[in-house]
C-alpha positions as CSV (number, residue, x, y, z in Angstrom):
1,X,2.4,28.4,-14.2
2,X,-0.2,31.1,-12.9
3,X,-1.1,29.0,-10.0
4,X,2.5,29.0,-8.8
5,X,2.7,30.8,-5.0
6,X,-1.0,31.0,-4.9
7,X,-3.6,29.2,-3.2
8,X,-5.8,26.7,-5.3
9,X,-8.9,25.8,-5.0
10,X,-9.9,22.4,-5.8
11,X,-12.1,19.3,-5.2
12,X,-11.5,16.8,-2.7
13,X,-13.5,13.9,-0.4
14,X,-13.0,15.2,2.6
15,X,-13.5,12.8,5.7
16,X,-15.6,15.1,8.3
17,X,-15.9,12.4,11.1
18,X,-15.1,8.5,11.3
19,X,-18.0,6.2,10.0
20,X,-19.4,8.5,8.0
21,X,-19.2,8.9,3.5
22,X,-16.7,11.0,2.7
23,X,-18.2,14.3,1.2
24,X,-17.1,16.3,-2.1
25,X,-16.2,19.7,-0.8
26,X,-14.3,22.6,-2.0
27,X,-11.0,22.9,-0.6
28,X,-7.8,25.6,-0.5
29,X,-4.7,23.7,-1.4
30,X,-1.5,26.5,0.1
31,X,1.8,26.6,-1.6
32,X,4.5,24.8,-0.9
33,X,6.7,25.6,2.0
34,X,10.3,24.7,2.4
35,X,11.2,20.9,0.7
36,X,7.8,20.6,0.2
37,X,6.5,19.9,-3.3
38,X,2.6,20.7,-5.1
39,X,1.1,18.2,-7.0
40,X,-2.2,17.7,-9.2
41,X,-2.8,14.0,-8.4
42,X,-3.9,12.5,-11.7
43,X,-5.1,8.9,-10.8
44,X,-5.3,7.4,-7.1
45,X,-5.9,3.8,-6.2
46,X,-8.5,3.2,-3.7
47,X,-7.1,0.9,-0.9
48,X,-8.0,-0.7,2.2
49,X,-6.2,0.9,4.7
50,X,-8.3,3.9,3.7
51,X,-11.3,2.3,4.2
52,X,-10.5,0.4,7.6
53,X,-9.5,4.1,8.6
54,X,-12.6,5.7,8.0
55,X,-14.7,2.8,9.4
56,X,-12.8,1.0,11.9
57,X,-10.5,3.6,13.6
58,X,-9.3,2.3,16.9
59,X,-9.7,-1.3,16.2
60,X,-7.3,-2.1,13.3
61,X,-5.5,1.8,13.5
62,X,-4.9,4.3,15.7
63,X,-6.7,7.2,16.4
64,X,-5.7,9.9,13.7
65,X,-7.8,13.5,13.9
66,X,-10.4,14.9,11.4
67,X,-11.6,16.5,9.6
68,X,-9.0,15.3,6.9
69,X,-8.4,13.7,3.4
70,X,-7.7,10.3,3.0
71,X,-6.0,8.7,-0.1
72,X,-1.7,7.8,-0.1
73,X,-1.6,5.6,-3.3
74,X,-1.3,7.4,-5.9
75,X,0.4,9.4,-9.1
76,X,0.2,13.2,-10.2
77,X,2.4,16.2,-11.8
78,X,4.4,18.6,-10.2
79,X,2.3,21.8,-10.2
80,X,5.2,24.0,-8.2
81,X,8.1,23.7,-5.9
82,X,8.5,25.1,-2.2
83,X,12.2,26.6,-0.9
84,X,15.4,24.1,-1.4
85,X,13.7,21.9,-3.3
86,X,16.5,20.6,-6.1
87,X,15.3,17.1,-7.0
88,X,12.1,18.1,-8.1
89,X,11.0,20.6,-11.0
90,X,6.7,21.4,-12.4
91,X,6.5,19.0,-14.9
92,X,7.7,15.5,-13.3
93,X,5.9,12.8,-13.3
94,X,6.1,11.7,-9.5
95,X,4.4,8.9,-7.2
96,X,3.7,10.3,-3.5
97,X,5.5,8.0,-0.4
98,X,3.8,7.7,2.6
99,X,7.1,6.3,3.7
100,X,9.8,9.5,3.6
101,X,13.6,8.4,2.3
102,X,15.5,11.5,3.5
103,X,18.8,9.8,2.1
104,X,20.8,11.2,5.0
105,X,19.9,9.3,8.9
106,X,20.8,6.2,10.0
107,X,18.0,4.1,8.7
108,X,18.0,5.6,5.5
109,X,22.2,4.8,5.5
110,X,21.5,1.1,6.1
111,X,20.3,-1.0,3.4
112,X,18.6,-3.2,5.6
113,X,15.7,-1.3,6.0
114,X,13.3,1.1,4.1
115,X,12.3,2.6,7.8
116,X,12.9,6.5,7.4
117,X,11.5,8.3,10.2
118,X,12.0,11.5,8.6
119,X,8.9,13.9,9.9
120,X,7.4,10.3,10.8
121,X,5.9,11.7,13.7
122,X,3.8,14.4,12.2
123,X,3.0,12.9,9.0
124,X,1.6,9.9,11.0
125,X,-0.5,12.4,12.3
126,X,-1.7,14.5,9.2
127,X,0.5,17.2,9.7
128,X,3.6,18.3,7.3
129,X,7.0,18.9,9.0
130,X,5.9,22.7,10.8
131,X,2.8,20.8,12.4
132,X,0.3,22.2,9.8
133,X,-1.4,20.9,7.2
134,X,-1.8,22.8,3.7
135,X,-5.6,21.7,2.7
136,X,-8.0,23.3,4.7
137,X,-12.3,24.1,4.1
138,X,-14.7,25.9,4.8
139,X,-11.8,27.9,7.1
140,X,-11.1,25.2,9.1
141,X,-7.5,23.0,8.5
142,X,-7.8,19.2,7.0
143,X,-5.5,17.0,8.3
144,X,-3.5,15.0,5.8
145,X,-3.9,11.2,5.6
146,X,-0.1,9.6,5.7
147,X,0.9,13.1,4.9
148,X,-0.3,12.6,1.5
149,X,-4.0,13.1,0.9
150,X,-4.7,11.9,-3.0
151,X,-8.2,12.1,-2.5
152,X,-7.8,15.8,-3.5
153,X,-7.4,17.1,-7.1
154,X,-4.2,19.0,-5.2
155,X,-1.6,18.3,-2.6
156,X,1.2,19.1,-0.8
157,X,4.0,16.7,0.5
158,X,7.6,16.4,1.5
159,X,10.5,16.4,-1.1
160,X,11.5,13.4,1.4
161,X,8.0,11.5,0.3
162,X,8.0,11.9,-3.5
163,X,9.5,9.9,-6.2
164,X,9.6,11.1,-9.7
165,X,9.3,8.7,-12.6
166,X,9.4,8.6,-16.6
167,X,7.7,11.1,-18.4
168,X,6.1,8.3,-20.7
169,X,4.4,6.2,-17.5
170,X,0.5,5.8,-17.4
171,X,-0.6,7.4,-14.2
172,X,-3.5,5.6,-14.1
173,X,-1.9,2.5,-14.1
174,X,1.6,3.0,-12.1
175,X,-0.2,5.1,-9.3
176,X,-1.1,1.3,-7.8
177,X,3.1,1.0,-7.0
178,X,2.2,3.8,-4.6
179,X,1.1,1.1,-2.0
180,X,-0.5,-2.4,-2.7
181,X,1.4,-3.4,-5.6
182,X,4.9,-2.6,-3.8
183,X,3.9,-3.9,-0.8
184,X,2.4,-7.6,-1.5
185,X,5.4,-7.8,-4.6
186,X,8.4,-6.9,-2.2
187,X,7.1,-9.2,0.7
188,X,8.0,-12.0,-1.8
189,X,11.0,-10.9,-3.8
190,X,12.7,-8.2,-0.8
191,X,11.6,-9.1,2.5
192,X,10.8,-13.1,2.3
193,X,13.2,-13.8,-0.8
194,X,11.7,-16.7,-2.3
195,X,13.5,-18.9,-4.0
196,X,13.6,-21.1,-7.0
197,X,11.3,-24.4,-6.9
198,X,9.9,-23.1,-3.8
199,X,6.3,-23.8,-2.0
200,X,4.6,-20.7,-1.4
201,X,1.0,-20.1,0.6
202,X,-0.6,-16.1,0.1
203,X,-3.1,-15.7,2.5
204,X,-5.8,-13.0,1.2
205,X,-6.0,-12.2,-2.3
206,X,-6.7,-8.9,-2.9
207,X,-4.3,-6.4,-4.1
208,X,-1.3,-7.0,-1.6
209,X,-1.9,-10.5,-1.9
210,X,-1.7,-10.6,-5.8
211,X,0.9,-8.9,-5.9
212,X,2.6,-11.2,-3.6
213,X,1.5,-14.4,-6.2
214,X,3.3,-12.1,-8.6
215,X,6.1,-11.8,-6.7
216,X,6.6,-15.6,-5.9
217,X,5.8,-16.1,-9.6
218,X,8.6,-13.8,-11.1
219,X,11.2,-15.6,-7.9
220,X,10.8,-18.8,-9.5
221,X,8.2,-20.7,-7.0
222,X,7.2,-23.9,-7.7
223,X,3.9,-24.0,-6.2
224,X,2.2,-20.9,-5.2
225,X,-1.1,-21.8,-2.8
226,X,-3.4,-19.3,-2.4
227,X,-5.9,-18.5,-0.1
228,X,-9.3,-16.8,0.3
229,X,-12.8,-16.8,1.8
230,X,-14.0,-15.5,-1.0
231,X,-13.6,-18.2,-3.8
232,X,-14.0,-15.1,-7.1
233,X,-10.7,-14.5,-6.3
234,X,-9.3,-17.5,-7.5
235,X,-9.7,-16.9,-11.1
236,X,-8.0,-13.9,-10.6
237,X,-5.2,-15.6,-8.5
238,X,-4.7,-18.3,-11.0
239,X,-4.2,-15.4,-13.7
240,X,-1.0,-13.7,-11.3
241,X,0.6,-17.3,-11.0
242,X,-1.4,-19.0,-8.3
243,X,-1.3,-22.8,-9.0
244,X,-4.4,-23.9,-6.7
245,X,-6.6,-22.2,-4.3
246,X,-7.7,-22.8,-0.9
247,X,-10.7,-22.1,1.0
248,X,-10.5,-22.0,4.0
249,X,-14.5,-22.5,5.2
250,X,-14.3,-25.5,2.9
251,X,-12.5,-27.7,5.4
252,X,-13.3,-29.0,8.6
253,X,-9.6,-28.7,9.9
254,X,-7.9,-25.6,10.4
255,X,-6.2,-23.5,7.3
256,X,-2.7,-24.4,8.2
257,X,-3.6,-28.1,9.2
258,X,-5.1,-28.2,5.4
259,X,-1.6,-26.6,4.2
260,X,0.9,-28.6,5.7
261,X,-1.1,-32.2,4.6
262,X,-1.2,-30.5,0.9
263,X,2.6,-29.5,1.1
264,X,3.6,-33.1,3.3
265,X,5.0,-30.5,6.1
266,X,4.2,-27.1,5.4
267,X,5.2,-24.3,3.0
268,X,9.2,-23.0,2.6
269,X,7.4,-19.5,2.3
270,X,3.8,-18.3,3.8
271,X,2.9,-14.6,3.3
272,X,-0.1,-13.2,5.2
273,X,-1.8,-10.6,2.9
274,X,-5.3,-9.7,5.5
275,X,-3.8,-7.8,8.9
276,X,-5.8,-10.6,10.3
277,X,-3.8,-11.9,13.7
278,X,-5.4,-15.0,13.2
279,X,-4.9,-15.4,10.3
280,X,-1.3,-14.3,10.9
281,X,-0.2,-17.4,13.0
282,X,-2.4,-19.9,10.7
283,X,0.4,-18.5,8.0
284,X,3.0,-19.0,10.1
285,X,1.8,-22.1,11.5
286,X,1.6,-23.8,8.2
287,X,4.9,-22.7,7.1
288,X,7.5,-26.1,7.6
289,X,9.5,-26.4,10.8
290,X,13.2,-26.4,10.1
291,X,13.3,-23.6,7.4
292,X,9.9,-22.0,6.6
293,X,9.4,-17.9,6.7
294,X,6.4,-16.1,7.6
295,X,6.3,-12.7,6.4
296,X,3.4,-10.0,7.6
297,X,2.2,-7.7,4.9
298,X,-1.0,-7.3,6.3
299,X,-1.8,-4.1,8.0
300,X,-2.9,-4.0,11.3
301,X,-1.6,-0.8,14.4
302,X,-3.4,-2.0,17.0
303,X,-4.2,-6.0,17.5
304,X,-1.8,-8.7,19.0
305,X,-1.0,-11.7,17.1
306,X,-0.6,-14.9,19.5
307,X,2.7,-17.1,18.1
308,X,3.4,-20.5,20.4
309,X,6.7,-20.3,21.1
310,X,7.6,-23.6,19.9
311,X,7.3,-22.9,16.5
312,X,9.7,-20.5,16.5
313,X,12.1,-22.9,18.1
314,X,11.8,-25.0,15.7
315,X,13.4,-22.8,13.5
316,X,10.7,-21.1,11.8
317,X,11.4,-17.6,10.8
318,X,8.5,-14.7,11.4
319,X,9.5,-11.3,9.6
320,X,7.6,-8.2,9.3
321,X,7.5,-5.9,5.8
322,X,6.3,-2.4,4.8
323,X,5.7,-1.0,1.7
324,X,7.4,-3.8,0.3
325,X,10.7,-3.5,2.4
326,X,13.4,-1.8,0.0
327,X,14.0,2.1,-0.1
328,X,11.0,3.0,-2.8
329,X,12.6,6.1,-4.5
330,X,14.6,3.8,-6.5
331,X,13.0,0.7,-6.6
332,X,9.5,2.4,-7.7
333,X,11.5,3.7,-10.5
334,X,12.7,-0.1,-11.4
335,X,8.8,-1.5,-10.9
336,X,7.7,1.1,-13.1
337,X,10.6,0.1,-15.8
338,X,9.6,-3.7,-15.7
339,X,5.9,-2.4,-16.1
340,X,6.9,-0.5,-19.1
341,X,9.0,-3.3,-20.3
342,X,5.8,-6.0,-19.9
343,X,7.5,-7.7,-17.3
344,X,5.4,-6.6,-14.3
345,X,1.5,-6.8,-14.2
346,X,-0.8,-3.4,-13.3
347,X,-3.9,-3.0,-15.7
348,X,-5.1,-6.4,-14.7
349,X,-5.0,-4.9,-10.9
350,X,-7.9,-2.0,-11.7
351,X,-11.0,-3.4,-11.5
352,X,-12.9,0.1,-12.3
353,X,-12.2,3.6,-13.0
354,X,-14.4,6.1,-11.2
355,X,-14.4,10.0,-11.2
356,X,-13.5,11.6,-7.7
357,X,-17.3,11.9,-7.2
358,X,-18.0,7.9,-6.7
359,X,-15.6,7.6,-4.0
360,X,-17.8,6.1,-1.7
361,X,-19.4,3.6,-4.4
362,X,-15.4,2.7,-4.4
363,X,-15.5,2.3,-1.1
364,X,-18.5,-0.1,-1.4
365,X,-16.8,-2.0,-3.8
366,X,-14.0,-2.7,-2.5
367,X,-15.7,-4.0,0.6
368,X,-17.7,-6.2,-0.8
369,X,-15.1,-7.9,-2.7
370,X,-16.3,-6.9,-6.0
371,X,-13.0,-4.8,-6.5
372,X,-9.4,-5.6,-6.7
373,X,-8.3,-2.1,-7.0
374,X,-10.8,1.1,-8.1
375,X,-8.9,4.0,-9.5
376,X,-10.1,7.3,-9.3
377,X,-9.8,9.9,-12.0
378,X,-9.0,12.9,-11.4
């Protein structure tokens, strides 16, 4: 390709300071340097982490600098390869990781964990493994968000964070295993393992959440509860596998006080879908004592979540999950199979498609509730 050890210059929303829209500039997207890869992002999903970044930095999530480009769910094309990169060739069809899989350390050895810290440290903090970023504008260096950055038409990312998929997948549709989807499904089927004939509570049903009803769904659940504020979700909810739904502002008790009467004790399996802390021990609180699990998909960096010590001793279980708790470069590759095969759900997820240029109307909607997931075209 002629773009191959050049600089490109694209289009991306570039985040100049927090609270603010993000603005369409022109950017300079540098080659690939050693086990780094190039992409042209085809489709990203708009998600909430994004959002609470831009607007709620320091509360929910720690303090990561700007100017930089925001976006880490997503699917694209290899454009070009950097030095020692073998896995990878232009052409694939790849989904970025914001979670690395190096293959090689300890965690990455141990199949109880999907916790890689493979340039962890740096890519937490927008930076690729030589402490430099490879978007910059207007001659100044943009920091990459999760060391990804699919708000861009280009980008640069580890050979460690990149995991290349059929050749016949719909980018538009598969790009949403590059967070929610994974995340909310493997909290049910990885981390909480549901079980057959099961009661199951999600709390929050957007995107994670959903795709934690699907999960408890395809395990086999008896009863899946779910639970929302915002009662336009439950049609939705119903549609993933949801038997009832649950809001909370409609009941004078408290959310897990209306669970356990519902379930006579309690839930075998609560999964909290917000990154709410209280709502985090109203799921675990209205899990049953004995047996139930908890499991936190929510995202929150920052915030404390109060748990009364006796109901852990009474043998409740409280487990936390990320990015759906199984190594992702092979387990994307099977959710993208049971996709193709019609045994996973993903168009019904996308609730618009929007060019790059309505990112912030994405934004909007998505806080407002009016959007499961937005994709953006580019």
């Amino acid at each position: 390709m002629s773009t191959i050890g050049q600089v490109i210059k694209c289009k991306a929303a570039v985040a100049w300071e927090r609270g603010k829209p993000l603005c369409i500039e022109d950017v300079d997207v540098a080659p690939p340097k050693v086990h780094e890869v190039r992409i042209k992002i085809i489709a990203t999903g708009v998600c909430h982490t994004d959002w609470e970044y831009l607007y709620e930095t320091e509360k929910g999530m720690k303090f990561r600098p700007f100017p930089l480009v925001l976006g880490h769910e997503a699917a694209g094309v290899v454009e070009s390869v950097g030095p020692e990169v073998t896995k990878f060739s232009p052409g694939d069809k790849v989904i970025p990781l914001f979670l690395p899989q190096c293959g090689e350390c300890k965690r990455c050895q141990c199949p109880k964990t999907n916790h890689c810290r493979k340039n962890w440290e740096n890519t937490q903090m927008g930076v690729l493994a030589d402490g430099t970023s490879r978007i910059s504008c207007k001659r100044q260096q943009v920091f990459q968000f999760l060391g990804v950055s699919s708000f861009s038409e280009y980008t640069v990312v580890p050979d460690t964070s990149l995991a290349k998929i059929r050749s016949d997948a719909p980018l538009d549709k598969v790009c949403l295993l590059g967070c929610g989807v994974s995340t909310g499904y493997g909290a049910a089927v990885n981390t909480a393992k549901v079980e057959k004939d099961s009661l199951c509570a999600v709390f929050g049903l957007g995107a994670v959440g959903l795709a934690a009803v699907m999960g408890c769904q395809v395990a086999g659940a008896k009863r899946i509860i779910g639970v929302d504020i915002n009662p336009d979700k439950f049609e939705k909810a119903k549609a993933f596998g949801a038997t009832e739904c649950v809001n909370p502002r409609d009941h004078s008790k408290s959310i897990q006080e209306v669970l356990v009467a519902m379930t006579d004790g309690g839930v075998d399996y609560a999964l909290e879908c917000v990154g709410s802390p209280d709502v985090m021990s109203a799921a675990l609180e209205s899990t049953a004592d004995a047996w139930g699990t908890c499991v936190i998909a929510g995202w929150t960096e920052t915030e404390e979540m109060k748990v009364k010590v006796l109901k852990i001793l009474m043998g409740r279980t409280l487990k936390g999950t990320y990015f759906g708790g199984e190594p992702k470069m092979r387990s994307i590759n099977k959710l993208v199979d049971d996709y193709m095969n019609k045994k996973l759900k993903l168009d019904e997820f996308v609730s618009y498609s929007l060019p790059l240029d309505q990112i912030n109307v994405a934004f909007g909607l998505l806080k407002s509730g009016k959007s499961i997931r937005t994709v953006i075209n580019l």
